[in-house]
C-alpha angles and dihedrals in degrees: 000000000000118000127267109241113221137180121245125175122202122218099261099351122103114262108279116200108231136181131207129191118241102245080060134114140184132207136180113238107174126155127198127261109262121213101212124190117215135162104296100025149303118344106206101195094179120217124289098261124231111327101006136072126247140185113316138161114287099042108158116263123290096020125131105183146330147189128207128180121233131150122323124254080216118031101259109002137094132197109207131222112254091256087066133068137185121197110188114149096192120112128207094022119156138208133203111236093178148010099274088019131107127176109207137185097032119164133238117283097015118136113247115220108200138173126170091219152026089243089032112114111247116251133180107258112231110171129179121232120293142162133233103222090180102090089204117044093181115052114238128092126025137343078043113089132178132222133196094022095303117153129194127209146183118274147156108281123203090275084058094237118106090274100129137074113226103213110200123193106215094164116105100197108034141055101260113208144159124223149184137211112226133177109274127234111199125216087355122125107236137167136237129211145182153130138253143191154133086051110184130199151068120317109270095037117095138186101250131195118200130190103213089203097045119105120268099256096054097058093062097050118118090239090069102067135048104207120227140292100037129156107175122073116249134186120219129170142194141199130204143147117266127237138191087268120119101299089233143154127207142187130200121190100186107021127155091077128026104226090053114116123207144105145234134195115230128191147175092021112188132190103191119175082233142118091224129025120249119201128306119295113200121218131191106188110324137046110284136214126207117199125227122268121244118213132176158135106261092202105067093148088073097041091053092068108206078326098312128098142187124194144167125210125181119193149173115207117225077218148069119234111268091031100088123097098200146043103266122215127216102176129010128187087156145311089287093050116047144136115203150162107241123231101200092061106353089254118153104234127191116194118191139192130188153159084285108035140289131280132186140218132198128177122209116277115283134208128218138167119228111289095013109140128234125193118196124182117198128190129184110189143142085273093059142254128313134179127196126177120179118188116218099334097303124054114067129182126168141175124193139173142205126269102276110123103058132213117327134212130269103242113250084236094067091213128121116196125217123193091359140018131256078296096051145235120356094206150352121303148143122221113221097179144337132202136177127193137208105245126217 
């Protein structure tokens, strides 16, 4: 079932246009702003913004502030508590909020509210910086072209504006099909995107997209191909390795046999230079880059309680171990003082410095599959440092070490990142929650 547009307009943004499914449903959680005394002075924690939960009366002891995702006031957006900033210069950015659901059109510096599916738990989507190599997102005019007697036409995306091409096989006898040129990577790893839905025709046959310059392996996997009929929009994905072939997209909508006839509509198609996808990129005409987003607390002299300092962070990778390119923060004081997923074996790493030295910790390699979450808790006291990561409510693993490194500075920035550093986030992730506690 395609889903219903609707109108939303945000207190001092511009209008978005956003789409729900129609399983979805969206609630109001805000909590009131807390006025908290501490040693020093007032902590004003300020209140958990639409759709998460902030710091209220009755936090367990011992507990400064948190953050906690839950349903949107508005499908797909966030507002954040005041202890909390996002910094994320892009315009028109989307988020998926189901699993036949996009948000589009959604200004700089918004909170995105995703989820991958209508069961799925909400997170807070943070995404490094990527590029769209594809110039058209949307099939339609040049540089589209269509081969076999195939047409394209306008129709209703899964964001319910006209944001898809419907591309319809006529020809009885070949395979019709519609294609793109796009700028070649050679010998890179990149990803491929897309959605696809209203996909007419007989069973066995299926809507296909095929990278010409990927590698042949890549071109038979299941990932690849939505059989027919479908309804629903669905978004699939693919990775290979790209050769000197014809850097070429193409789109059928009734492959399996030649002389089938059908159609199928496709939207928001991405070519990162990427292991995993991150969300749609739009273009209109020409490749497209979308900046990283910067989170993070903007009170890190309170959250640094007297130079220690103890957090949660639960997570859920956009991305499966092994995928990432580069180390991932989740939280930065500064280069001294770190936690982070690391690239080269998917270990959790902590790295401390102190009055009297630095010290790091590293767990084993782990292993996780795309939106798995991962909760890791982090201390840093006179009693030294630990480090304790559990994947998805069961497996825990967790290092320590003795008290060797002594208390460390607030940054003079006062800031505090979470899921990234001052230039953002490394990779793709969604926060689930984050918690920091008073130390003794």
């Amino acid at each position: 079932m395609k889903a219903a547009a609707r109108r939303f307009a945000s207190t001092g943004l511009p209008s978005v246009i956003l789409a729900a499914s129609a399983a979805s449903t969206c609630t109001l959680d805000l909590r009131g702003t807390v006025e908290r005394s501490g040693e020093g002075g007032t902590r004003a924690e300020g209140d958990g913004g639409s759709g998460g939960e902030g710091s209220i009366d009755g936090l367990p002891n011992g507990m400064l502030t948190r953050w906690a995702a839950g349903a949107p006031a508005q499908p797909g957006i966030y507002e954040l508590p005041r202890w909390l900033t996002l910094e994320s210069p892009t315009p028109d950015r989307t988020v998926q909020i189901g699993e036949g659901a996009v948000v589009s059109g959604i200004p700089a510096d918004v909170p995105r509210a995703r989820r991958t599916g209508d069961d799925r738990p909400w997170g807070l989507n943070l995404e490094g910086a990527r590029e769209n190599r594809i110039p058209l997102s949307t099939p339609g005019q040049r540089p589209w072209r269509v081969i076999y007697d195939a047409s394209i036409a306008e129709a209703h995306g899964p964001d319910g504006e006209m944001s898809a091409g419907r591309v319809s096989d006529e020809d009885a006898e070949q395979a019709s099909a519609a294609y793109v040129p796009v700028d070649r990577s050679d010998g890179s790893t990149s990803t491929i995107s897309g959605w696809l839905g209203d996909i007419d025709g007989e069973e066995g046959d299926f809507a296909w997209i095929r990278a010409f310059a990927f590698d042949d392996a890549a071109q038979s996997d299941a990932r690849t191909k939505v059989l027919a009929p479908a309804r629903a929009w669905r978004r699939m994905d693919f990775t290979g390795v790209e050769t000197d072939r014809a850097g070429q997209i193409w789109l059928y909508p009734a492959a399996g046999e030649a002389a089938r006839l059908g159609a199928a509509s496709f939207a928001f198609l991405n070519l990162e230079s990427a292991r995993y996808p991150s969300s749609a990129i739009p273009t209109t005409g020409s490749a497209r880059r979308r900046e990283a987003d910067v989170l993070y607390a903007n009170n890190a002299e309170w959250l640094i309680w007297k130079g220690w300092f103890k957090a949660l962070v639960e997570l859920a990778p956009n991305y499966a171990s092994g995928e990432q390119l580069a180390d991932h923060d989740l939280l930065y004081i500064d280069p001294g003082n770190r936690v982070f997923l690391r690239a080269s074996d998917g270990a959790l790493v902590m790295t401390a410095t102190g009055a009297r030295g630095a010290e790091t910790l590293a767990t084993e390699g782990l292993s996780w599959e795309r939106e798995q979450a991962l909760l890791v808790e982090i201390s840093s006291s006179p009693a030294g440092l630990s480090l304790q990561v559990t994947l998805d409510g069961e497996q825990e693993i967790s290092v320590d070490a003795p008290a060797a490194v002594g208390a460390i500075q607030v940054p003079e920035s006062g800031r505090i990142h979470i899921l990234g550093d001052p230039g953002g986030s490394q990779e793709c992730a969604d926060l689930r929650r984050v918690e920091f506690y008073e130390v003794h």
